[in-house]
NUFI-670357 format. One record per residue (C-alpha): residue in one letter; x, z, y. Coordinates in steps of 0.2 Angstrom, whole numbers, plus 5000, padded with zeros to 4 digits. Layout:
N
aXZY...
This chain:
452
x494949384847x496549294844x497749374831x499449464832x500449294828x499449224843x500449364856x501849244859x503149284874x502249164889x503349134904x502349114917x502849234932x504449244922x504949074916x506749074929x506849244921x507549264905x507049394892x508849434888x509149544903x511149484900x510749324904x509649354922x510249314938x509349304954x508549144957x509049114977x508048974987x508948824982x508848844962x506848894967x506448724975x507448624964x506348724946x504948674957x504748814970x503548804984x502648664979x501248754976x501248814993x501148614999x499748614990x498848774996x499248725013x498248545010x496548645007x495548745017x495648935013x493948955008x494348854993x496148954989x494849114989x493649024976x495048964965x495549144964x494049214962x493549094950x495049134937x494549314938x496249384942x496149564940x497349654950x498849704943x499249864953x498249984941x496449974945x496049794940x495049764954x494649554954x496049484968x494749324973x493349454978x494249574987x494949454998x492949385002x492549545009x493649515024x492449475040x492549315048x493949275059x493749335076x495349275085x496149465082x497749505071x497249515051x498849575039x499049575021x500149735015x500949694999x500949864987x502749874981x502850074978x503050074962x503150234960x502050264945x503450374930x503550234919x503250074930x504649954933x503649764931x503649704951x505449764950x505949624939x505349474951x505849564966x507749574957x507849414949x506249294956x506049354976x505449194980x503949174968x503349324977x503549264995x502749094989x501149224984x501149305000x501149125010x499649074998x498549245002x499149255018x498549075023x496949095012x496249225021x497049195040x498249355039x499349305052x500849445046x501149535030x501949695027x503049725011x502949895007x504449954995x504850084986x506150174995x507050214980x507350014977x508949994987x509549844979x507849764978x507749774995x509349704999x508949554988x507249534993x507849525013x509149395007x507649285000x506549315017x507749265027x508349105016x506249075019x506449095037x507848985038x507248845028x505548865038x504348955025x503849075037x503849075055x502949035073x503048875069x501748875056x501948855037x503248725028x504148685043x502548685053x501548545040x500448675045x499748745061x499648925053x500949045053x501649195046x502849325048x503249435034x504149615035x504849705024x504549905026x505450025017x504450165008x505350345012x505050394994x503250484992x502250434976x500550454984x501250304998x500650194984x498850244986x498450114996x497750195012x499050295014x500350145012x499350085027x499550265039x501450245033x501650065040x500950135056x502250265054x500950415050x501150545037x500750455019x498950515022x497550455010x496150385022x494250435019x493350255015x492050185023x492750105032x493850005018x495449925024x494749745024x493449795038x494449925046x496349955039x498149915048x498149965065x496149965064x496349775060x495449685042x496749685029x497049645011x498249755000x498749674984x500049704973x501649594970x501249544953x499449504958x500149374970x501549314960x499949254949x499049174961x500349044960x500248974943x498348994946x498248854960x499748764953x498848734935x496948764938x495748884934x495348814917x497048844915x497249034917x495649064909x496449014892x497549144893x496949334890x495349364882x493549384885x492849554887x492049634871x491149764879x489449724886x489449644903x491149684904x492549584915x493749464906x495549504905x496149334909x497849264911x499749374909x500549534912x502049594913x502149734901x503749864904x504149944890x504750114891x505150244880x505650294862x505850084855x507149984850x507149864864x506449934879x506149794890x504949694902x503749574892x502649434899x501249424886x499449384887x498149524890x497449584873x498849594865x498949754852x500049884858x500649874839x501349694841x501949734858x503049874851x503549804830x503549624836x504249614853x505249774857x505949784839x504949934833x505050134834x506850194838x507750274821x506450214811x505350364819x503350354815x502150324830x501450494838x500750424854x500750294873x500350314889x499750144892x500250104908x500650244920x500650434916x498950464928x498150344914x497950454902x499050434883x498350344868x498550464852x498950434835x497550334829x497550214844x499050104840x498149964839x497149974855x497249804863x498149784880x496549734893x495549804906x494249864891x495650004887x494950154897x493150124893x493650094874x495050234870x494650364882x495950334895x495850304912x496150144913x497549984908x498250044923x499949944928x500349894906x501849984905x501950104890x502850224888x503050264869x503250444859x503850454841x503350584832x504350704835x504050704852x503250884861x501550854868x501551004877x503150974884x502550794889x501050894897x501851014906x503150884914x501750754919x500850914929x502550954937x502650794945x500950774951x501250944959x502750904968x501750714973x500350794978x499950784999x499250925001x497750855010x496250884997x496151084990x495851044973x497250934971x498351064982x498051194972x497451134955x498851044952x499851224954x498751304943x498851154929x500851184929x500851374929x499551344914x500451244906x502451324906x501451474901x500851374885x502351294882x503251464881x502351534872x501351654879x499751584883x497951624876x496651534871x495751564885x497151464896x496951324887x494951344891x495551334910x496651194908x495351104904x494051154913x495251154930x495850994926x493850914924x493650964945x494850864951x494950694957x493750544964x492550564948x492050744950x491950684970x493150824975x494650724983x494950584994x496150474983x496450454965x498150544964x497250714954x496150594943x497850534937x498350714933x496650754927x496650614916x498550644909x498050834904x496350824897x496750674885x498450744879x497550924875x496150824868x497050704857x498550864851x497451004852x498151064837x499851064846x499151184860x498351304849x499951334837x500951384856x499451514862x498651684856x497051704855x496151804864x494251844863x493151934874x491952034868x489851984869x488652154868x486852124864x485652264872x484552344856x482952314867x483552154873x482052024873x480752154873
């Protein structure tokens, strides 16, 4: 396990953009090609795509969306080409509180990004790709249909194949703007909004590389996941390997390679970081973002995204990877942006707001998410005021554990998220819950001939 002093800053996605956000300025076409830009893309273009798909399933690359699902194997589930439309969809929501890392190479690296969708799209035969952003990202969408058309123009993309035709396959890239609903980044119902349906979670089977837009085989990924497949191809497998860190759990998945890390919350330098998985979220706030804000002690994280779950006290030194969840008791790594909480931070309030925004995300589609995320909110402003019981706090728990994909009551992940934020704040600052409610106890009789 390498040590602290190893988590130096690695440019990799981000070495046009500079860590000084003073310094940043979008990197158009021309300054792209002349630091290198596209070449990679030349070189994709010289293989066949089955061997683009082994390279990236070979380096392991995890995707950076939230779930960590491996890239390189998702995109060998497609079926075999049967002269029909294929479409990539690429996941730029980013709607998750906290969550700002594709934002920075959509604002200041657009073309790093449309060089990843050429590469996956050529891999596996998708013949048009679907940007789906955030509908709150004016300005990134402005900046990010500059870049496509400079692409167009200089003959990235087109009928006429790839590079200027050098070869035979083309692409056509779109870029669709989200109307602002958090659960459009679930990624089923980013696919019923393309199609211009209600942000509807879809029931899976059938999954969205058999059956997904317009009923055609497609591939959702994440910007930062195909931002990374470039440097992957460019420089090797071997290569990307060295960065991250093996697995310590027992047959579990590396975390290889970068990640951009957006650091949120009560630091000195809140910031976007590229560092290498593993890194301690300690380091990642004293070394890189200049430490707590006012000197204040460490109270507690969300690692990366509020439905992940928080890290408490005791966990500062939980290592940035894809063990996370199975290691802290958190949902998962999620998308690697904390947001950090000093100690004198209310983690009943926390609680309360996190349910108040699942309830107003919520589609409606699935009871238990309908109506438990209501009930967590009125449960918890009840707590919060102060006149809660004991026995509220009982419910919160208990209606928060029968919601969600893991207690196999919902369609999508949206109420895991919620389920996941509540039980593991209670959990870890119980104490905190119990000083706001009254007790309350209900009384247990015993029959005198009981047993007999």
């Amino acid at each position: 396990m390498p040590t602290s002093a190893d988590f130096k800053p690695t440019p990799v996605l981000t070495k046009r953009i500079p860590e000084d956000r003073s310094k940043r300025t979008t990197v158009w076409y021309d300054q792209y090609v002349a630091t290198g830009g596209y070449k990679t893309l030349e070189k994709a273009i010289a293989m066949q795509p089955a061997e683009i798909v082994e390279q990236v399933k070979g380096a392991v690359l995890r995707g950076r969306g939230g779930a960590g699902f491996p890239a390189g194997l998702k995109w060998s589930f497609l079926p075999a080409a049967d002269g029909g439309p294929r479409y990539l969809a690429i996941n730029c929501d980013e709607a998750e509180p906290g969550t700002f890392k594709d934002r920075l190479l959509v604002d200041f690296d657009p073309h790093a990004v449309l060089e990843g969708i050429a590469i996956a799209a050529y891999a596996c035969q998708m013949q048009t790709a679907y940007f789906f952003i955030r509908g709150e990202y004016h300005h990134q969408a402005k900046v990010f249909q500059k870049a496509l058309e400079e692409a167009y123009k200089n003959g990235i993309f087109g009928k006429q194949g790839l590079m200027r035709g050098a070869s035979k396959f083309g692409v056509d890239v779109v870029l669709h703007r989200s109307a602002g609903a958090y659960i459009c980044g679930e990624e089923t119902a980013l696919l019923e909004a393309i199609e211009g349906k209600r942000g509807w979670p879809r029931v899976k089977p059938p999954f969205p590389a058999v059956k997904g837009l317009f009923g055609r085989p497609t591939i959702i990924n994440n910007v930062e996941t195909l931002a990374a497949a470039v440097p992957i191809l460019e420089h090797g497998v071997d290569w990307w390997k060295k960065l991250g860190v093996e697995s310590t759990l027992p047959g579990g998945m590396p975390s290889y390679g970068t990640k951009l890390m957006g650091v949120s919350g009560h630091v000195n330098k809140p910031n976007t970081y590229e560092l290498e998985l593993g890194v301690p979220l300690r380091t990642l706030v004293e070394k890189h973002c200049g430490g707590m804000r006012n000197g204040k002690k460490f109270k507690a994280a969300i690692a990366g995204g509020v439905s992940m779950g928080v890290l408490g006290t005791d966990q500062y030194d939980a290592p940035m990877d894809f063990d996370i969840g199975r290691k802290y008791d958190v949902l998962g790594l999620g998308t690697a942006c904390p947001t950090v909480f000093d100690e004198d931070t209310d983690m009943v309030a926390v609680a309360r707001n996190i349910s108040r925004f699942f309830k107003a995300e919520s589609c409606g589609q699935c009871t238990p998410c309908r109506e438990g995320s209501g009930w967590l909110l009125k449960l918890l402003t009840r707590i919060e005021k102060g006149a809660g019981t004991t026995q509220d706090l009982d419910m919160l728990l208990e209606i928060a554990g029968s919601m969600g994909l893991t207690p196999g009551t919902t369609i999508c992940g949206l109420a895991d998220g919620n389920n996941w934020a509540i039980r593991t704040i209670v959990n870890k600052f119980r104490p905190e819950f119990e000083k706001r409610v009254s007790p309350r106890f209900v009384p247990v009789y015993v029959s005198a001939t009981a047993g007999r």
